[in-house]
C-alpha positions in Angstrom: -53.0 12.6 4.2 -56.8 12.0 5.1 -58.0 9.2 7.1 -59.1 6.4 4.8 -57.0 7.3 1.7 -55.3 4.5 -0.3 -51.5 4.2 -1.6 -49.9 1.8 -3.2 -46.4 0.6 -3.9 -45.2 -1.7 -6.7 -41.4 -3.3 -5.8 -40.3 -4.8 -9.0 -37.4 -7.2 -7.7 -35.4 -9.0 -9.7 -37.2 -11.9 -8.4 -40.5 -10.9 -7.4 -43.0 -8.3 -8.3 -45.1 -7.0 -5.3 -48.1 -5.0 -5.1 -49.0 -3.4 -1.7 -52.3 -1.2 -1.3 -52.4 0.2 2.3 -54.6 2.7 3.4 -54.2 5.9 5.9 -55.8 4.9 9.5 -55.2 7.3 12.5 -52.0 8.3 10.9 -50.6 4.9 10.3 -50.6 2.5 7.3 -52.7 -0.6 7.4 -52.4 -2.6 4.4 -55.4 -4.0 2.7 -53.9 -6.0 -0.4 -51.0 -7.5 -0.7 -50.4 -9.7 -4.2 -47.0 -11.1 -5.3 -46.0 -12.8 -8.6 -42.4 -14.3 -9.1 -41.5 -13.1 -12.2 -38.0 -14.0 -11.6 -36.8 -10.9 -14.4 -33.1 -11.2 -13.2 -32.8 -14.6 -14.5 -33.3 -13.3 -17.9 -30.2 -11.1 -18.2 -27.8 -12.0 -21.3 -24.5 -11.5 -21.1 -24.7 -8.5 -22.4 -26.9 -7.6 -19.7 -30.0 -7.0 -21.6 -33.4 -8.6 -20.7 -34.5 -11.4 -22.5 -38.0 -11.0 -24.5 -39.6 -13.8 -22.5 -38.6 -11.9 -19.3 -39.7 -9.0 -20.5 -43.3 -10.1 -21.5 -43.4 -11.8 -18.0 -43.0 -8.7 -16.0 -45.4 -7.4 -18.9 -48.0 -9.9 -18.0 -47.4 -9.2 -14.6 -47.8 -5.1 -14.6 -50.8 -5.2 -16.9 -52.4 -7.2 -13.8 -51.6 -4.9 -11.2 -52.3 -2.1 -13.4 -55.9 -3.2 -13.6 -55.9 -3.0 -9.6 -54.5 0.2 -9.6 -56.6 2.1 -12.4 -58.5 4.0 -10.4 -55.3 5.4 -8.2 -53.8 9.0 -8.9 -50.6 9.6 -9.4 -49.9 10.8 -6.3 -51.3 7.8 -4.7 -48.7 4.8 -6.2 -44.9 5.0 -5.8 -43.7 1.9 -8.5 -39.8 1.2 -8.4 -37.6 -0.5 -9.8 -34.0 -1.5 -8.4 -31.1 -4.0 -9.6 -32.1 -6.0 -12.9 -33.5 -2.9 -14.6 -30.5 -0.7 -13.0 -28.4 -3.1 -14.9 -30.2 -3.8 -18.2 -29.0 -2.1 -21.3 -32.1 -2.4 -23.1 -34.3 -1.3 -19.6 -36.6 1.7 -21.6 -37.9 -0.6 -24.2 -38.8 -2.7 -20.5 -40.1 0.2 -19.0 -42.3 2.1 -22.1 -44.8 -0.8 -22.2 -44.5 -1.6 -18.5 -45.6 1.8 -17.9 -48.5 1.6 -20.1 -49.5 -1.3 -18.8 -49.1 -0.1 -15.5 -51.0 2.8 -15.7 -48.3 4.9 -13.9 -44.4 5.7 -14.0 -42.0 3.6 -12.7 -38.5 5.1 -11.4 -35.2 3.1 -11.5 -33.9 3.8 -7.9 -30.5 3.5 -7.0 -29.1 1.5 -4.4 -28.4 3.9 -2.3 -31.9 4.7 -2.0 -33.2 1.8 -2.1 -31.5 0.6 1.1 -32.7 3.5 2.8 -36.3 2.4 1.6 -35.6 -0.5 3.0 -34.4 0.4 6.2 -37.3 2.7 6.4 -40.1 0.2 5.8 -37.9 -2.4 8.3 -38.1 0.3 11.1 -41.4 1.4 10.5 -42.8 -1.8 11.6 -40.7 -2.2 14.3 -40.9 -0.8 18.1 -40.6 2.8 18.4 -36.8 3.1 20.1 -35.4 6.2 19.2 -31.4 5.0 20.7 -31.8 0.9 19.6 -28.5 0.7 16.9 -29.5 -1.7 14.5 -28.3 -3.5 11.4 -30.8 -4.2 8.4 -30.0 -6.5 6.3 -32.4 -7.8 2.9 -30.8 -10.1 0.0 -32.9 -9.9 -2.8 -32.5 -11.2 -6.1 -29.4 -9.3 -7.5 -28.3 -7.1 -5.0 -28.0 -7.2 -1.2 -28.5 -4.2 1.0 -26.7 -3.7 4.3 -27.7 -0.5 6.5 -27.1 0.5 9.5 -28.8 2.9 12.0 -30.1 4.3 15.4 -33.9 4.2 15.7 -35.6 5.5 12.0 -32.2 7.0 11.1 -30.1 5.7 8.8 -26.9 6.2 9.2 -24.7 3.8 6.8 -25.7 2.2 4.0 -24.2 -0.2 1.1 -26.1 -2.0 -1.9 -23.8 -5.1 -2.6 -24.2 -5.9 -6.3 -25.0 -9.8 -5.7 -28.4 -11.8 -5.1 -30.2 -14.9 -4.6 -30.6 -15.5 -8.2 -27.4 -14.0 -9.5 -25.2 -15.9 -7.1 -27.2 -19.7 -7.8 -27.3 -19.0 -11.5 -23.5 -18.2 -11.2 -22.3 -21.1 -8.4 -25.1 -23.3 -8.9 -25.7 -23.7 -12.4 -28.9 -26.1 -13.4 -29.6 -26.5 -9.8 -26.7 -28.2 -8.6 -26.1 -28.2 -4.6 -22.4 -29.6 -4.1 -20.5 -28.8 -1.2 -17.6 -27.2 -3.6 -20.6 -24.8 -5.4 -21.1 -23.3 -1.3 -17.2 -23.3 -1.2 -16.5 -20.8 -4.0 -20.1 -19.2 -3.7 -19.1 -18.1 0.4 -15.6 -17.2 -1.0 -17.0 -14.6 -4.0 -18.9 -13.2 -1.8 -16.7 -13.0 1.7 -14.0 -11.0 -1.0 -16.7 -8.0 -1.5 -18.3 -8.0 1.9 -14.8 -7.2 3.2 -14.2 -4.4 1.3 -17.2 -2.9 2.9 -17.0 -4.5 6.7 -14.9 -1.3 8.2 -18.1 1.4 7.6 -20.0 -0.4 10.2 -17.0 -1.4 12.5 -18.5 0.7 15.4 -22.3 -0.5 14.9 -23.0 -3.5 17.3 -25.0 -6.7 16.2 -27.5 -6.6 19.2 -30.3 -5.6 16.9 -30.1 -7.2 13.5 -33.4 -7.4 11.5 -33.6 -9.3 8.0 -36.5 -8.2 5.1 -37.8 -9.8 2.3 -37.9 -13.4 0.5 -34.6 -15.0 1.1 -34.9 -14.2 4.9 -38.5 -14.7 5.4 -37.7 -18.3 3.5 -35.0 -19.5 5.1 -36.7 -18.5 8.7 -39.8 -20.6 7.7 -37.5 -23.3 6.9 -35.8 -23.6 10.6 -38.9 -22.6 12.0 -40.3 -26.0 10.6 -37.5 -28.2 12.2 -37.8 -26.8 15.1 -36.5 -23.6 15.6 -38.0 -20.2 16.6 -40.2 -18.5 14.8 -39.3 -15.8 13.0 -35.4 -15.6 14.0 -32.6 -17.2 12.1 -29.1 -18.1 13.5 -26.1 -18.8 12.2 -25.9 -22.5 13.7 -29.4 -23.0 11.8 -28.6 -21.7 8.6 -25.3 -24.3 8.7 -28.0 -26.7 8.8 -29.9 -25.9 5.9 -27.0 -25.5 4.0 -25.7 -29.5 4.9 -29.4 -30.7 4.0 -29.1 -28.7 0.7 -25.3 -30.4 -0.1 -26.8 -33.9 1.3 -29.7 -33.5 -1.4 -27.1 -32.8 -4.2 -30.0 -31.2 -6.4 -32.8 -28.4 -6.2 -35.3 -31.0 -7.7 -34.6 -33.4 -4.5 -35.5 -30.8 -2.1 -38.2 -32.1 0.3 -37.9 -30.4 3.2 -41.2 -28.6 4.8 -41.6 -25.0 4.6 -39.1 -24.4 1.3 -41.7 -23.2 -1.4 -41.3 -24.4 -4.9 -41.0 -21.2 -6.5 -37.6 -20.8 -3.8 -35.9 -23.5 -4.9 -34.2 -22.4 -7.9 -32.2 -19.8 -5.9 -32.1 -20.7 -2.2 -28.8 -21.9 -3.0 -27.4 -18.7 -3.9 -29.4 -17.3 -1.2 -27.8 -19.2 1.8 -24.9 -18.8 0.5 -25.0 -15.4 0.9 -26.4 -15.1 4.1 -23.8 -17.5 5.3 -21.1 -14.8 4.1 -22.9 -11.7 5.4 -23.4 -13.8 9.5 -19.7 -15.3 9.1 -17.7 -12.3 8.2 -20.2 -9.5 10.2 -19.9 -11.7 13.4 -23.8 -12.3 13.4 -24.8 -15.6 15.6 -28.5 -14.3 14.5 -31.6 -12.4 13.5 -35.0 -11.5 13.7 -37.3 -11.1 11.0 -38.9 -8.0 10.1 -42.5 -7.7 8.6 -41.1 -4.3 6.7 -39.7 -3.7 3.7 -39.1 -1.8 0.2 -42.2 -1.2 0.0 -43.5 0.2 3.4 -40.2 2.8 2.5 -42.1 3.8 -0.5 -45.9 3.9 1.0 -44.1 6.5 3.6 -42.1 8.3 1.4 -45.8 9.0 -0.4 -47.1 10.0 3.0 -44.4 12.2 3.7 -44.4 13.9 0.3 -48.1 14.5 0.8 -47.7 16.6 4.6 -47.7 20.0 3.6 -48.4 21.0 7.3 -44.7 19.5 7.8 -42.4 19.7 5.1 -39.3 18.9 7.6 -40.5 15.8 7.7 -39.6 15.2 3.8 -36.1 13.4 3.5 -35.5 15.2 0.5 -35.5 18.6 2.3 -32.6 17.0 4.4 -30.8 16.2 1.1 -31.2 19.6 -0.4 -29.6 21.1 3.1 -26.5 18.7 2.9 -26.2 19.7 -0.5 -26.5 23.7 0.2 -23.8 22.9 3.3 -21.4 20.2 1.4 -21.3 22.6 -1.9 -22.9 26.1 -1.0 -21.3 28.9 -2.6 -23.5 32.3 -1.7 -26.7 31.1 0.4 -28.3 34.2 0.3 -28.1 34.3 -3.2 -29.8 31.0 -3.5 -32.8 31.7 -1.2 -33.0 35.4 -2.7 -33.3 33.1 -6.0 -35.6 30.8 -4.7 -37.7 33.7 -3.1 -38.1 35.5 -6.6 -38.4 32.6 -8.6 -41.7 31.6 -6.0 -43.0 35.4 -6.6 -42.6 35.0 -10.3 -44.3 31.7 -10.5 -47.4 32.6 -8.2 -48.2 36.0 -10.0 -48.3 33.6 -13.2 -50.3 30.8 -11.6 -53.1 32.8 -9.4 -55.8 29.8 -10.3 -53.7 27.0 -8.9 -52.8 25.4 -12.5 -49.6 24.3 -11.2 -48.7 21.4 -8.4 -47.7 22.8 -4.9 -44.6 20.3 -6.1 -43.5 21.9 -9.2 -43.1 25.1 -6.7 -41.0 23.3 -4.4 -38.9 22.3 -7.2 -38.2 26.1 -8.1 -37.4 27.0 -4.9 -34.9 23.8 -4.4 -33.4 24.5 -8.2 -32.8 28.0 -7.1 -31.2 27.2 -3.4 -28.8 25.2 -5.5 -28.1 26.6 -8.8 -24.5 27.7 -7.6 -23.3 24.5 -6.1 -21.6 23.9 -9.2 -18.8 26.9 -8.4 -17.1 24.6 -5.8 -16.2 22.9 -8.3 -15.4 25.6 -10.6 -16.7 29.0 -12.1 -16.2 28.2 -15.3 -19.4 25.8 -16.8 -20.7 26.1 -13.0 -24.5 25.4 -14.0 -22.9 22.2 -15.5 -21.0 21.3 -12.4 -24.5 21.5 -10.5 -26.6 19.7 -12.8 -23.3 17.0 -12.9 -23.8 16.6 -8.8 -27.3 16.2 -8.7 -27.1 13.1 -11.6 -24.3 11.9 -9.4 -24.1 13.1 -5.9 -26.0 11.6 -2.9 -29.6 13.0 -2.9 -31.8 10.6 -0.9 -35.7 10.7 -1.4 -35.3 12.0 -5.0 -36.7 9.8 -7.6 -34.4 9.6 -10.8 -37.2 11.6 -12.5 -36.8 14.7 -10.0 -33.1 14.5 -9.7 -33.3 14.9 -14.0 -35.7 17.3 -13.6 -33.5 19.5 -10.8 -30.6 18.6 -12.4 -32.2 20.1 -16.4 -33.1 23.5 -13.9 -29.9 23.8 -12.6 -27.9 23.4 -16.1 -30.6 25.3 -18.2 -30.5 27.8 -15.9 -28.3 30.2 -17.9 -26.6 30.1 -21.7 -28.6 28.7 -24.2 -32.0 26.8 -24.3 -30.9 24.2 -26.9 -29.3 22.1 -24.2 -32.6 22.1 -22.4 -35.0 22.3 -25.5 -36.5 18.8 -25.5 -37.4 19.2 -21.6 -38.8 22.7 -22.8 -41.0 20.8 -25.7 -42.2 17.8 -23.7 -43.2 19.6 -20.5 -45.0 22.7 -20.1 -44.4 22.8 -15.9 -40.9 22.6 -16.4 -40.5 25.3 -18.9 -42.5 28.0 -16.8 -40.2 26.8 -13.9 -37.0 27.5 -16.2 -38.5 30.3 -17.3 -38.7 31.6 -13.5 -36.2 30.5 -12.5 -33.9 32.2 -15.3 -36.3 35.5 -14.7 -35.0 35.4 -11.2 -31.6 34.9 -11.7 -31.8 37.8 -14.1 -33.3 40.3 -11.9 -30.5 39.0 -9.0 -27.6 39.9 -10.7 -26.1 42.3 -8.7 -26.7 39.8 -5.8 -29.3 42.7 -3.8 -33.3 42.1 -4.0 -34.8 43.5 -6.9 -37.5 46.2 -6.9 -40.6 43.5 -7.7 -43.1 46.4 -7.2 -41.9 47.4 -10.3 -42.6 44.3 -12.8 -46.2 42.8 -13.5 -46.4 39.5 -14.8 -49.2 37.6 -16.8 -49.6 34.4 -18.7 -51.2 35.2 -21.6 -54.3 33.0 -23.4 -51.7 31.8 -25.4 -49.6 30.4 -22.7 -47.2 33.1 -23.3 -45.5 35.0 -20.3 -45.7 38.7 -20.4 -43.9 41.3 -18.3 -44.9 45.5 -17.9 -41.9 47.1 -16.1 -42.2 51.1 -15.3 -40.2 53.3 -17.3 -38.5 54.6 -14.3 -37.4 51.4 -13.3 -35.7 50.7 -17.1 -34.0 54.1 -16.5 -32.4 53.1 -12.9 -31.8 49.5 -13.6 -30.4 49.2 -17.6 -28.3 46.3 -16.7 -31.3 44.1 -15.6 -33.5 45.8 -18.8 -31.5 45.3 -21.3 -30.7 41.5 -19.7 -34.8 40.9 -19.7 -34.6 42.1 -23.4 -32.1 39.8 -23.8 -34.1 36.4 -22.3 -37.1 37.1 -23.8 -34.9 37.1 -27.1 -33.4 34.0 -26.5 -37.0 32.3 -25.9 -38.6 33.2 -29.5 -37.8 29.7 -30.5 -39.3 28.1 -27.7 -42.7 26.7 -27.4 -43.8 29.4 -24.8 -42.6 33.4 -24.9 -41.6 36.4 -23.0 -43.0 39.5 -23.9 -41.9 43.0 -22.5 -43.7 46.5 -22.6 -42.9 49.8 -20.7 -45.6 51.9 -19.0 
């Protein structure tokens, strides 16, 4: 990443849609634009948990804006995510085809899972470098509330708690009512699924405990204005707020400095949550960090862009735990991935294909037999099942689909794989490659590469010239490449073979 380059991160909350433009300086971020709109999306859930038009074209109105900022950006340079409402809305692609238009760039539905370990990332990033402080983070956004736990940059435990600032007041505190019996049950609802989750971070002290985002960085304003320190909340304070909120009765009675308008509506639900979370954690208080969601994302783009230190990409980590939690035959998947990458550079000598798209055929091909400790039979569907499912952080949903399509399409037929083969040209060379490889591994040994020539034709087609001698000493591995370039004749791309 050069000196001077920009990146930008879009967070769309469920109450809150942020824009963050930093640029690269001496090998830190230093942001440079910073715009926020409270779109409050999560309000517009039915009961049948789909988005309601009007909050729909809000968060349209919204991403047509910050797409007009971020025209000029590659895609490499903006990271836009989206966590709870859209994770829960039925009708979220309808949401996210125009948004993305509008945007100008795609927008990934992350889990919660990874987005607390975004958040934990940007929280730590702007904190002081201590590699041994244990610290719990802790951000309540608009639906869901993520608690993580770690030592130094490392996180270590992580939940997402599926409640919020705006779920919790439009469910306790319905048209802005503030009655002491509303706290009551709201403290209660949430005290029953914070215990479920309390024993994972038993053994994790409450010395260092750092909040992030709106419902912290409001209530801290608000007991920073009568009186107490800046930028810390207690549990003594928060009390407080809460018996001024019951005193008042009513959002619209609020008067209070430092309680913005447009945090109103749901500070009810928020402090009651953050009254559950200090109460039943044993937390007297906190400090307020400056990081956040987005700050995860802006270094996740860094990381992704340091070719001179790929170790440094979480998702190398989470292809390792994967290869040691479910690894059948390692050497067979590195002798995969090795072939595959020979394969796919002989048929991209000009660069026409992403450094990326190469990591992804070597990572399909270290893990194309994880499937097996589930069961032989259906393996490659096994695989592609654990990376939809299983715990991959620093994979986008896009590139978990796109390993896990790899992995299953890997062997059998094409059909299952055919619309990923029709829509995307990169992925069907990688198949392609990564099939080729397979093929030529069969008997688990490396294969005589010398041997095969490859080409990509005018045409886009692949072609192969394999030496007579080597059809007569390997006619298992022959007649299976006669076989594969068979089964591609109905595929937008082709293998061809001749002899010499």
């Amino acid at each position: 990443m050069k000196n001077g380059e920009r990146l930008a991160a879009v967070d769309l909350g469920s109450n809150s849609f942020r824009l963050e433009i930093s640029i690269m300086h001496n090998g830190h971020l230093q942001r440079v634009e910073y715009l926020k709109e409270t779109v409050r999306q999560g309000g517009g859930l039915d009961a049948d948990s789909n988005l309601s038009e009007e909050a729909m074209e809000r968060g349209w109105q919204c991403l047509a804006r910050f797409g007009e900022r971020l025209r000029d950006f590659r895609p490499s340079q903006v990271s836009a995510l989206a966590t709870q409402t859209l994770r829960e809305a039925r009708n979220r692609q309808a949401f996210l085809n125009k948004g993305q238009q509008l945007l100008g760039h795609p927008i990934e539905v992350i889990s919660g899972q990874e987005e607390a370990r975004l958040i934990y990332q940007g929280v730590t990033y702007l904190l002081p470098r201590n590699v041994q402080e244990q610290r719990l983070v802790i951000d309540i956004g608009g639906r869901s509330t993520e608690v993580i736990a770690g030592t130094g940059r490392v996180s270590l435990e992580a939940v997402s708690l599926p409640f919020g600032s705006v779920s919790w007041s439009q469910r306790f505190f319905a048209e802005g009512k503030l009655s002491a019996k509303c706290f009551a049950k709201a403290e209660v609802a949430a005290n029953a699924i914070i215990e479920e989750h309390l024993g994972r971070f038993s053994l994790y002290p409450r010395d260092h405990v750092y909040g992030a985002s709106g419902t912290m960085g409001a209530v801290a304003q608000a007991l920073s204005q009568l009186g107490g320190e800046k930028q810390i909340i207690t549990r003594e304070g928060v009390e407080r707020l809460k018996a001024m909120l019951i005193e008042a009765q009513h959002i619209d009675n609020l008067q209070f400095a430092g309680l913005r308008d447009d945090r109103k509506p749901v500070i009810g639900g928020g402090i009651s949550i953050l009254l559950a979370l200090m109460n039943m954690f044993g937390m007297e208080r906190m400090q307020i960090s400056e990081g956040a969601l987005r700050q995860g994302a802006l270094l996740d783009l860094v990381q992704r862009d340091d070719h001179d230190a790929k170790r440094r990409d979480i998702r190398q980590n989470s292809v390792a735990s994967l290869i040691q939690r479910f690894g059948y035959d390692r050497a067979q998947g590195e002798r995969i991935a090795s072939v595959g990458q020979a394969i796919w550079t002989a048929l991209n000598p000009h660069g026409l294909w992403s450094d990326d798209d190469l990591q992804t055929l070597q990572w399909a091909g270290q893990l194309h037999e994880i499937g097996v400790s589930i069961a032989y039979e259906r393996f490659h569907h096994h695989g592609a099942y654990i990376l939809h499912y299983g715990d991959c952080p620093g994979f986008l949903p896009s590139e978990r689909e796109r390993l896990a399509n790899l992995i299953v399409g890997h062997r059998g037929k094409l059909k299952k794989v055919a619309a990923a083969i029709e829509q995307d040209a990169s992925f069907a060379y990688q198949l392609m490659c990564l099939r080729l490889a397979v093929l030529l591994c069969n008997a688990r040994k490396d294969p005589q590469l010398q041997a095969l020539q490859w080409a990509l034709q005018k045409d886009g087609s692949v072609a192969v010239s394999v030496s007579r001698d080597w059809t007569l000493s390997h006619p298992q591995s022959y007649y299976l490449l006669q076989e594969e370039a068979s089964t591609w004749e109905k595929m937008p791309i082709h293998l061809s073979i001749s002899v010499d």
